[in-house]
C-alpha distance (Angstrom), angle and dihedral (degrees) to the residues before:
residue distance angle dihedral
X1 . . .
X2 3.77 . .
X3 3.76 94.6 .
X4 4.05 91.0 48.0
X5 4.43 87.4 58.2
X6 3.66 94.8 41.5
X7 4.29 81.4 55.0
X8 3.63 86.4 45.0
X9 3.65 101.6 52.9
X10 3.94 86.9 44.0
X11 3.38 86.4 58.8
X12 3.37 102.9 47.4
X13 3.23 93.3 53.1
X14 4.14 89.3 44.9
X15 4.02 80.2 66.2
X16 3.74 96.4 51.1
X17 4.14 86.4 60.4
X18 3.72 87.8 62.0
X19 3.95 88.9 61.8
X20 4.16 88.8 57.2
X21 3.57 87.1 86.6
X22 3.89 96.5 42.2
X23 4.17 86.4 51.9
X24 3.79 96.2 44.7
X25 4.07 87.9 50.2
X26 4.01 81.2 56.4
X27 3.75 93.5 -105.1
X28 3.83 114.2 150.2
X29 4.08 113.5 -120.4
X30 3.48 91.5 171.7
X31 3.93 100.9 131.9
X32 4.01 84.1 30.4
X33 3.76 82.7 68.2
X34 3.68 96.1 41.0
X35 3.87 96.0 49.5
X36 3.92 87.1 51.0
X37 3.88 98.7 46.0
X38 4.26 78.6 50.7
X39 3.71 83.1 56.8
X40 3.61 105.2 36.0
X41 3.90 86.0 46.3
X42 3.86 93.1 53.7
X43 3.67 97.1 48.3
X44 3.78 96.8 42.6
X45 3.71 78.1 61.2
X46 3.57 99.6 44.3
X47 4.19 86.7 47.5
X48 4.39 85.2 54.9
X49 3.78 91.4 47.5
X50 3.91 94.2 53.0
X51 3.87 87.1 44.1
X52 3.64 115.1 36.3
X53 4.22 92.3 69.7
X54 3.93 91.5 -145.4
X55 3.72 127.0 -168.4
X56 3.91 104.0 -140.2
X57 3.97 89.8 -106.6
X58 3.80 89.2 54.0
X59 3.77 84.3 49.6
X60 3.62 104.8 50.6
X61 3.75 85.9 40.2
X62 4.46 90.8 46.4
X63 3.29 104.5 47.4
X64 3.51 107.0 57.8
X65 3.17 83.3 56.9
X66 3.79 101.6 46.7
X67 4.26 86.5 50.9
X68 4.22 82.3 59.2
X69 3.67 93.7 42.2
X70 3.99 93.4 50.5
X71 4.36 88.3 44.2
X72 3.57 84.0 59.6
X73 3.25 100.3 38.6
X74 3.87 91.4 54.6
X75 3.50 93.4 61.9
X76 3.68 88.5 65.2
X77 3.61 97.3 48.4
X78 3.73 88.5 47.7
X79 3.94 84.5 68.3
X80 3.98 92.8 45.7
X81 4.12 83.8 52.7
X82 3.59 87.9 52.5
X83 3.60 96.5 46.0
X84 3.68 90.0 47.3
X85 4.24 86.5 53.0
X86 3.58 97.0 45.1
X87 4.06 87.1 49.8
X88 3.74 85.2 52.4
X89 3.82 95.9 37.2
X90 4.03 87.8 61.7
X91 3.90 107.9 17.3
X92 3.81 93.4 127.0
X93 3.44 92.8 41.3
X94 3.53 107.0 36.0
X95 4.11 121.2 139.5
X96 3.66 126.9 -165.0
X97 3.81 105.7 -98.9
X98 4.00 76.9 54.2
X99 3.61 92.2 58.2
X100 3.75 97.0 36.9
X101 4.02 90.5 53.1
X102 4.24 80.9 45.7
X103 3.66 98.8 58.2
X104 4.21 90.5 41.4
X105 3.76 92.3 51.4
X106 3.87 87.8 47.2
X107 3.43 87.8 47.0
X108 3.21 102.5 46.4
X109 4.17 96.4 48.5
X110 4.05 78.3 51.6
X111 4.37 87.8 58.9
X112 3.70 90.3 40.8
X113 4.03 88.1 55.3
X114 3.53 84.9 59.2
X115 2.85 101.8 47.5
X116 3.59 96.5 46.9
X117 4.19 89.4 59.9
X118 3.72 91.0 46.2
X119 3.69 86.1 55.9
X120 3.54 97.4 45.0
X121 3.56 102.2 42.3
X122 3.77 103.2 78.6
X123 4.18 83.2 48.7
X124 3.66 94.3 52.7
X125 4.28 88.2 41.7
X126 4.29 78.4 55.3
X127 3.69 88.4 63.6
X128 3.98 111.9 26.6
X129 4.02 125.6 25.1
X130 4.01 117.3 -80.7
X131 4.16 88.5 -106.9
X132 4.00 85.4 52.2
X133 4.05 91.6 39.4
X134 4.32 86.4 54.1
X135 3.72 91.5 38.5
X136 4.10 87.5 54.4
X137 4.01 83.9 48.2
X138 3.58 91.8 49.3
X139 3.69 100.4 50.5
X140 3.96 93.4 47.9
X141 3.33 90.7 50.5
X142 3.63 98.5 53.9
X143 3.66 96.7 44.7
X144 3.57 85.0 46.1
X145 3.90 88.5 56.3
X146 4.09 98.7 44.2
X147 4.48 81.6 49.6
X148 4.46 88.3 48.1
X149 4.17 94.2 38.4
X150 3.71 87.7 47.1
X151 3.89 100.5 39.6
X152 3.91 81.9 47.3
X153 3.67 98.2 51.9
X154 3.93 84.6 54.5
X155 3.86 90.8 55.4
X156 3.54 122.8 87.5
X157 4.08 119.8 -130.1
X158 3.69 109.4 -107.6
X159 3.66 101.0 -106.3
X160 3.70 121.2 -118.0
């Protein structure tokens, strides 16, 4: 079960590639995005469920937590979506300060990630053991690795 979400968030994401070309041709993919975010969101979760071996305390006490986690987390990937668009927006005419300012904003959503699981950790340790807490931290962050390797591979380098 785990195996067949982890596919289907790869995939989903494999579809968002094809709209590179629509967004660099200055087509909007706005609600494309938004529709696969609702995906990517809902399997990621699905993916944690099958994972995280919960007792139904740890559950009522984990999730609530999880929902505030992802809310927060959201707001970071909304900047890595608007990186990704502005790259798109400007990728045959993109200077350097526009690359410079491209790699800091990436950069700095990838801090703010971080941060975000340093912050949350001790919260999630509140309501699930330490092992479960790093487990948790584990999983999101290798889903969240297959979603950036495969969003990258659809990405074209800047060209010199």
């Amino acid at each position: 079960m785990a195996k067949r979400v982890v596919v289907a968030l790869i995939m989903c994401v494999t579809l968002a590639g094809g709209a590179w070309a629509q967004q660099a041709a200055g087509n909007s993919i706005d609600r494309d995005i938004q529709l696969l975010r609702k995906d990517l969101q809902s399997g990621r979760k699905q993916v944690v469920a099958a994972n995280m071996l919960l007792t139904d305390t740890e559950a009522q006490n984990f999730w609530p937590i999880y929902e505030k986690y992802m809310a927060e987390m959201l707001t970071i990937n909304d900047t890595k979506v608007a990186v990704v668009k502005s790259y798109a927006a400007n990728f045959n005419t993109l200077t350097n300060e526009q690359a410079q300012q491209l790699v800091k904003q990436w950069g700095d959503a990838d801090l703010a990630t971080v941060q975000l699981r340093e912050k949350y950790f001790p919260i999630f340790q509140k309501a699930v053991s330490g092992k479960k807490a790093a487990r948790f931290f584990q999983i999101d962050r290798r889903v969240s690795l297959l979603i950036d390797l495969q969003a990258a591979s659809q990405i074209p380098l800047v060209e010199p």
